[in-house]
SERO-4910 file (N, C-alpha, C, O; in steps of 0.05 Angstrom, whole numbers):
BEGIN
 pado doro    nc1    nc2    nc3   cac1   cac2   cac3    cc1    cc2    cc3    oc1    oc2    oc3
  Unk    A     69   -179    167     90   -199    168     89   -216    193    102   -237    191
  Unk    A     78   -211    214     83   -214    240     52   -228    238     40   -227    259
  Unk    A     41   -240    219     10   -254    219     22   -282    219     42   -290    207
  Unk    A      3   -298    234      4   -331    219     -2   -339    203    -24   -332    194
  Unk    A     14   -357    190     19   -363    158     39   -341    140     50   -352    121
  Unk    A     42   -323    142     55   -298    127     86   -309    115     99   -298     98
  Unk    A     94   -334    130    120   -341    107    100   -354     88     97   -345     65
  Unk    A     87   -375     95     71   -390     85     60   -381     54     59   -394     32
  Unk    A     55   -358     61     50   -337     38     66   -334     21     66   -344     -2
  Unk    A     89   -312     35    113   -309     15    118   -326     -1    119   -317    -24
  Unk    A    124   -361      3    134   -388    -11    112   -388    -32    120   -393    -56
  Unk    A     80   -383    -25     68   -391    -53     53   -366    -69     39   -371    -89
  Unk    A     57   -341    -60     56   -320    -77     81   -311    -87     80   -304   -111
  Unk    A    103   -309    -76    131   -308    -87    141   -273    -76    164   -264    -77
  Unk    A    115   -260    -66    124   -237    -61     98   -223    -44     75   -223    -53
  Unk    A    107   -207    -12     87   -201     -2     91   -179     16    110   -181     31
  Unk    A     77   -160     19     79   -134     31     79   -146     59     61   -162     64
  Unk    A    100   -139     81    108   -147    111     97   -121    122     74   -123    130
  Unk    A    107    -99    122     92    -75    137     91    -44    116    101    -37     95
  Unk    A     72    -34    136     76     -9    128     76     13    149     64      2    168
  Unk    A     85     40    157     84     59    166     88     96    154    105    108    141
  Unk    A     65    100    166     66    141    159     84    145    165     93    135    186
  Unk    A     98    163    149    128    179    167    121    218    148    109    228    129
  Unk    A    135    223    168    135    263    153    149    257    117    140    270     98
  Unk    A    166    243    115    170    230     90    163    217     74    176    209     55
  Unk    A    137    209     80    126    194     63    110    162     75    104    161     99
  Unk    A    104    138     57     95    121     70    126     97     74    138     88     55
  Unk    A    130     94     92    154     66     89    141     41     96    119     37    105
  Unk    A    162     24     89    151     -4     83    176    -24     78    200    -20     75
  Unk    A    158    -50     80    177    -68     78    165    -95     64    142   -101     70
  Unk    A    178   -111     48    170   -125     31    195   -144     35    219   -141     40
  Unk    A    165   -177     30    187   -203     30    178   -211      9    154   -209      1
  Unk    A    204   -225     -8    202   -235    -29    218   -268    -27    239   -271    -14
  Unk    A    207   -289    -41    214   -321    -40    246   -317    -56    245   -309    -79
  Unk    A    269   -321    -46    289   -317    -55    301   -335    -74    319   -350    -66
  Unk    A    288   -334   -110    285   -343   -125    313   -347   -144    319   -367   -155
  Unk    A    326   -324   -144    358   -321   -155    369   -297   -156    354   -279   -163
  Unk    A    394   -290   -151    406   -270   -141    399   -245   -152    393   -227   -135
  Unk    A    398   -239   -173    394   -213   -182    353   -218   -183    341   -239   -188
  Unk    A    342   -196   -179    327   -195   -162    316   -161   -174    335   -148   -184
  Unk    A    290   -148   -173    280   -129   -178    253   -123   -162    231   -131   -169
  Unk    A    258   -112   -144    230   -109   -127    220    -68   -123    233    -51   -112
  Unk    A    198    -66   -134    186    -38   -144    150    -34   -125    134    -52   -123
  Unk    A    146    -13   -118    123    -12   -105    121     14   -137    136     28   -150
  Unk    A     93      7   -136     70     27   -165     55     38   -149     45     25   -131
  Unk    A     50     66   -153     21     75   -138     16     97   -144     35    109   -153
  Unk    A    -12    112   -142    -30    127   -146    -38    143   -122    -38    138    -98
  Unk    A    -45    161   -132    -60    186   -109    -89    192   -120   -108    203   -108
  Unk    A    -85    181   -150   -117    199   -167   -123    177   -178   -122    178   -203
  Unk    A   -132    153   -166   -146    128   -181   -137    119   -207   -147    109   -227
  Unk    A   -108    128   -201    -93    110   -234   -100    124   -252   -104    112   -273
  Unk    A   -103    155   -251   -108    177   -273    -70    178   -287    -59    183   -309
  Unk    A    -63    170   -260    -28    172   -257    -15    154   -245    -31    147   -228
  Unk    A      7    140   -242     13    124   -214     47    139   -229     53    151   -250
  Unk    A     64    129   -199     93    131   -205     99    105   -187     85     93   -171
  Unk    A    123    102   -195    145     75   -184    169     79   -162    189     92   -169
  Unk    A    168     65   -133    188     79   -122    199     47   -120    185     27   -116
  Unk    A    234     50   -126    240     22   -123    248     17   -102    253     37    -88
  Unk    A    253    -16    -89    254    -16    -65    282    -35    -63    289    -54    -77
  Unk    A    291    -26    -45    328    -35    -33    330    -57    -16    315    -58      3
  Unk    A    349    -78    -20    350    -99    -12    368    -94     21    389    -82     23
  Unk    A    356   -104     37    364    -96     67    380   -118     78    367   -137     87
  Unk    A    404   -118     80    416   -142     91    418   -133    123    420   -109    130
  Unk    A    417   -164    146    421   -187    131    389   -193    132    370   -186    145
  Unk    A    394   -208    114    364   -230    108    353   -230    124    361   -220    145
  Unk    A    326   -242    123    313   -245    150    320   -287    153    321   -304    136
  Unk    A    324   -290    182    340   -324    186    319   -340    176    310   -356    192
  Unk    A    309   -340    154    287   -366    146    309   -380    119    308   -401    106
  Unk    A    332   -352    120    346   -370     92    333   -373     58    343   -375     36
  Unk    A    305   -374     68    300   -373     37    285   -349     22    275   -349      0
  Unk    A    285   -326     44    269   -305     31    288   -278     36    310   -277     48
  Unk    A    274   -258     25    300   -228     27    278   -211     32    254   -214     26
  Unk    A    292   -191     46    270   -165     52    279   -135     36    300   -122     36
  Unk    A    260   -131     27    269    -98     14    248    -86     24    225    -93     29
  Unk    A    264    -56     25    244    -36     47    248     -9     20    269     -2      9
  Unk    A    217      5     15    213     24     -2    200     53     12    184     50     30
  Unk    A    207     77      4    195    103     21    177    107     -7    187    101    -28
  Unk    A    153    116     -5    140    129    -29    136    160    -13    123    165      8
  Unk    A    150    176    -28    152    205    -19    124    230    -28    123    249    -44
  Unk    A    108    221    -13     77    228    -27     82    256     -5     60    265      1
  Unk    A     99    267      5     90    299     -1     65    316      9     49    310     28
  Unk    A     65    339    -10     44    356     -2     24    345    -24      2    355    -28
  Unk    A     35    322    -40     19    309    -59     -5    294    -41    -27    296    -52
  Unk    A     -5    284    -20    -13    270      2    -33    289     24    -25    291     48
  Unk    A    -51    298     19    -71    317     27    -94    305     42   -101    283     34
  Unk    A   -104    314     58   -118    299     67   -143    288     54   -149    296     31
  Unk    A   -160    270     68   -177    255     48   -164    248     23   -180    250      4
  Unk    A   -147    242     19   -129    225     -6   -133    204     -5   -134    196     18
  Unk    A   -135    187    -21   -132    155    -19   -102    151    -34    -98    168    -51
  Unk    A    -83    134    -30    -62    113    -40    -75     94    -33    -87     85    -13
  Unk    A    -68     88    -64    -69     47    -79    -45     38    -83    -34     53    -99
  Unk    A    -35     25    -77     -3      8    -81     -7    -17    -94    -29    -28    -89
  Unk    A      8    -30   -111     15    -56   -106     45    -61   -112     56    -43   -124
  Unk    A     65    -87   -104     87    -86   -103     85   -102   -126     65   -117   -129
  Unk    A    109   -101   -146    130   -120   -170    147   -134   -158    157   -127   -137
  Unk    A    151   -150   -165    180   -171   -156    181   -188   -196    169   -201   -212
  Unk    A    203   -176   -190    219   -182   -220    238   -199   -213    252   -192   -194
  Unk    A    243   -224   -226    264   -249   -219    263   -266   -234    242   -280   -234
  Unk    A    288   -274   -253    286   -302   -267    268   -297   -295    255   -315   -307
  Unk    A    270   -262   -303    251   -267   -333    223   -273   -320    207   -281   -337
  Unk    A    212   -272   -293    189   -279   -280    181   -247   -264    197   -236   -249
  Unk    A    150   -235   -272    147   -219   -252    121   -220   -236     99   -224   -247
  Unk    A    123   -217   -213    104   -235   -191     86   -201   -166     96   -187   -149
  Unk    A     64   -202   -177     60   -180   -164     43   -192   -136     35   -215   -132
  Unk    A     41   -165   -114     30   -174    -93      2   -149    -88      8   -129    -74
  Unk    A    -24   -151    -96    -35   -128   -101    -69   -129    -79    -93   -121    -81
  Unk    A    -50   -145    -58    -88   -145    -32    -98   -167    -50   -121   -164    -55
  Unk    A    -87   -186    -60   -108   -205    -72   -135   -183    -88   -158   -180    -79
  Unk    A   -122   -168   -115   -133   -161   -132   -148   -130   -125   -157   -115   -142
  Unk    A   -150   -125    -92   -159   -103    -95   -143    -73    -89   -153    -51    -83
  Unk    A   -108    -82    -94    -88    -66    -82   -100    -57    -66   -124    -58    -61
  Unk    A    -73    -39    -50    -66    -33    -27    -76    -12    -15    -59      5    -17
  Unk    A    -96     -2     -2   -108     34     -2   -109     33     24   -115     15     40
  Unk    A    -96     71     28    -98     73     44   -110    105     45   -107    116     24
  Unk    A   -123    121     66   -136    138     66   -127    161     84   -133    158    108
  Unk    A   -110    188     76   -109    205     93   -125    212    108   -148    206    107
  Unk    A   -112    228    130   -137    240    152   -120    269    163    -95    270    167
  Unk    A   -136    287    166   -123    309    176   -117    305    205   -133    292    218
  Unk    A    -99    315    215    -93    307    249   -107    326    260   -112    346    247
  Unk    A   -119    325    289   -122    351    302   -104    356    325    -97    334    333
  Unk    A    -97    370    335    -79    369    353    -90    375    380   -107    393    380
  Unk    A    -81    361    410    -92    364    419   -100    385    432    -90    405    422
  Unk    A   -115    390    455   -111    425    477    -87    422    496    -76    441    507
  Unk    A    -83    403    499    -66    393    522    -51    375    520    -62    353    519
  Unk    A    -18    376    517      2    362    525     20    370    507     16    389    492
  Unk    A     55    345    505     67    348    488     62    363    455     42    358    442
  Unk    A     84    379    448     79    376    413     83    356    401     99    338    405
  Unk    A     57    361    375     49    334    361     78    340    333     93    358    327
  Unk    A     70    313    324     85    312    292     81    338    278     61    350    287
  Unk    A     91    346    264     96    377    255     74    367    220     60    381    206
  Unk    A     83    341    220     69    331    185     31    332    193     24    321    213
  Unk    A     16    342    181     -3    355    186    -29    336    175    -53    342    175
  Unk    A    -14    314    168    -39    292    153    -27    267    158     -4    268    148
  Unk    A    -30    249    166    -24    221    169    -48    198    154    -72    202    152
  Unk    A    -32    174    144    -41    150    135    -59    132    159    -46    121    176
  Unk    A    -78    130    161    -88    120    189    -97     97    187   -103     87    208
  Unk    A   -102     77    158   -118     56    163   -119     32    128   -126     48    111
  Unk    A   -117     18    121   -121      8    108   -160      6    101   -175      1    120
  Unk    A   -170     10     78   -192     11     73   -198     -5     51   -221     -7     42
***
């Protein structure tokens, strides 16, 4: 979200993944969408086993807006668990449902992947995150 051009985006894709982060809960995120008319449906789809399966986590509209006035932000948790192992890949892509119109945002065709990694912890210092696998990189 924080790239140049990235509203630029939003206005002519209509819908675009702003960030993401690992949490012990899962992956969170945040999504902007071109604020097309009030009622509004915005959904992240994704996979752990190459679309053998995917599930749907929907995502919540976060007021207030962000000040551009013409776009809205919704922020989604996908709760990937002990489902989320290491060397895992997640593929994402986001829906935006609006106006009888649905507008996906999917890496420009090659969705969203991202690749577990087991942590190691170190010999020396503070305790680490207790969650034992983190998301480290877009691939």
């Amino acid at each position: 979200g924080a790239s140049p051009g990235f509203a630029e985006r939003v206005r002519q894709h209509k819908v675009r993944l702003e960030w993401v982060r690992a949490e012990s809960a899962g992956l969170r995120g945040a999504v902007r969408v071109l604020n097309l008319a009030y009622e509004k449906v915005v959904s992240v789809r994704y996979t752990l086993n190459g679309w053998a399966s995917c599930a749907e986590a929907a995502a919540t509209y976060q007021p207030p807006g962000p000040a551009d006035g013409i776009t809205d932000r919704f922020a989604f948790l996908l709760p990937l668990g002990a489902a989320a192992a290491a060397d895992t890949t997640l593929e994402f892509a986001v829906r935006y449902r609006v106006a009888g119109a649905e507008y996906w945002d999917n890496n420009e065709g090659k969705n969203y992947r991202l690749r577990g990694r087991q942590r190691v912890p170190p010999a020396v210092g503070p305790p680490q995150d207790p969650d034992s696998s983190a998301w480290i990189h877009f691939i």
